[in-house]
C-alpha positions as CSV (number, residue, x, y, z in Angstrom):
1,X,-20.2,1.7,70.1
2,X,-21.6,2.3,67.0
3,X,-18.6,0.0,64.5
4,X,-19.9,1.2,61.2
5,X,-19.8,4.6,62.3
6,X,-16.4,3.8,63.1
7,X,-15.6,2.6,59.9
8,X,-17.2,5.6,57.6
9,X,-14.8,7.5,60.3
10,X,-11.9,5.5,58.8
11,X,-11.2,3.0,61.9
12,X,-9.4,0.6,59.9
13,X,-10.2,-1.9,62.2
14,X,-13.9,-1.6,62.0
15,X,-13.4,-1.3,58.1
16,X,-12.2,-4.8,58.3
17,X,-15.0,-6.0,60.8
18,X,-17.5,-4.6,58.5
19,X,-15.5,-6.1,55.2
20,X,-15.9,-9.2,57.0
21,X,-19.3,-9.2,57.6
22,X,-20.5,-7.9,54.0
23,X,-17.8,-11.0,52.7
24,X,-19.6,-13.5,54.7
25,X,-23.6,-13.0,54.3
26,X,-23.4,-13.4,50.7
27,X,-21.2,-13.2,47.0
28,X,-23.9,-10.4,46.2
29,X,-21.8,-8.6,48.7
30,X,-18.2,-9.2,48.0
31,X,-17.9,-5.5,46.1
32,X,-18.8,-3.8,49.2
33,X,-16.5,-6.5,51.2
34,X,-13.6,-5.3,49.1
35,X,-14.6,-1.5,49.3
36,X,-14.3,-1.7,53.0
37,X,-10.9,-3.8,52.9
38,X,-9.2,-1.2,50.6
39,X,-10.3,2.0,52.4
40,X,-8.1,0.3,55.8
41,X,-5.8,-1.4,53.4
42,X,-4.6,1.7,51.6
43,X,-3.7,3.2,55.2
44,X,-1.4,0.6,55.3
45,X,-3.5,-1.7,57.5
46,X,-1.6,-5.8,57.3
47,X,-5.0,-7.4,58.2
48,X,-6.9,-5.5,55.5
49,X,-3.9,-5.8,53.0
50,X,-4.1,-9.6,53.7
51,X,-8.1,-9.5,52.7
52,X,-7.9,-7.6,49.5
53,X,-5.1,-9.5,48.6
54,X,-7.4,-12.6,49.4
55,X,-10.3,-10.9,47.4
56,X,-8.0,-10.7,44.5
57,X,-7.1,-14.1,44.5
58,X,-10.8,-15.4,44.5
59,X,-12.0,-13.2,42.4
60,X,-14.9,-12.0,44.8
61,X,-15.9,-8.5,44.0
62,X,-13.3,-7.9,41.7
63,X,-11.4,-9.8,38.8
64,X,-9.2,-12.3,39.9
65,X,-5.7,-10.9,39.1
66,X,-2.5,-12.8,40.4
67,X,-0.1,-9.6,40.5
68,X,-2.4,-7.6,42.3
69,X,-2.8,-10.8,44.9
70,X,0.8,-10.7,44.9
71,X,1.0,-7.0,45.6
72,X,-1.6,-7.1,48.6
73,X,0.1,-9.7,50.0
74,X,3.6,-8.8,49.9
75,X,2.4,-5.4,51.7
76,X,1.0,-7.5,54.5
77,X,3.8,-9.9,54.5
78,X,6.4,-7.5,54.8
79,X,4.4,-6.3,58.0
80,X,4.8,-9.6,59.6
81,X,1.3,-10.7,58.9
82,X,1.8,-14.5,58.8
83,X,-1.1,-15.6,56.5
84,X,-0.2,-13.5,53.9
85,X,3.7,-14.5,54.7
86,X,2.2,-18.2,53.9
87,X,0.2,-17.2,51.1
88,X,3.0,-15.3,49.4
89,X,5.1,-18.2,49.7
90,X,1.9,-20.0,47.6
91,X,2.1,-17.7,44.8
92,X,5.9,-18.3,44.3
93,X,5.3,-22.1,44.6
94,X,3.3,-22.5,41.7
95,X,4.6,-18.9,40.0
96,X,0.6,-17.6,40.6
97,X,1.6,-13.6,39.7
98,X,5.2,-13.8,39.9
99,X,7.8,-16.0,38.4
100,X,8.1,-19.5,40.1
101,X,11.1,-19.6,43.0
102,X,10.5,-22.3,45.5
103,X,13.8,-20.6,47.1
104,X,11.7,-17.3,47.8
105,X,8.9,-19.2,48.3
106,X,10.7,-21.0,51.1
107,X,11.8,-17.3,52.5
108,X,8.2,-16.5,52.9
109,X,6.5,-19.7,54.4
């Protein structure tokens, strides 16, 4: 089982393992984290969707942009994918990205 084969394959799954590991041995490595969360991501992925949108709202390999946090998030959200569910509700709470609506924000935690 060779996982980063797996992931240059596409796997999304082993995109995010590998995302995950490049995220965690160092911020020299959070481009290449967010590389490998978009490639499963844009294949519709909630798990991946959930770390770019993550990415995005730390600003780790990219520019920290609220809308595009938003974006990432809703896509995993509307899967179901209950941290970004909570995390959406975040953004609505203090209007991080999208106008402030504690009622939606409610609807999403």
């Amino acid at each position: 089982l060779n996982i980063e084969a797996m992931a240059e394959d596409g796997d999304r799954y082993a995109c995010v393992c590998i995302g995950r590991m490049y995220r965690r041995t160092s911020y020299k490595h959070y481009l290449t984290a967010v590389e490998w969360f978009r490639k499963a991501a844009e294949q519709g992925y909630a798990n991946a969707q959930f770390h770019l949108g993550h990415m995005y709202e730390l600003g780790w390999g990219v520019d920290r942009n609220d809308s595009t946090t938003v974006e990432w998030y809703r896509k995993a959200a509307e899967q179901g994918y209950a941290n970004a569910q909570f995390n959406l509700g975040g953004m609505y709470e203090n209007g991080w990205g999208v106008d402030k609506n504690n009622s939606t924000a409610v609807e999403w935690y």
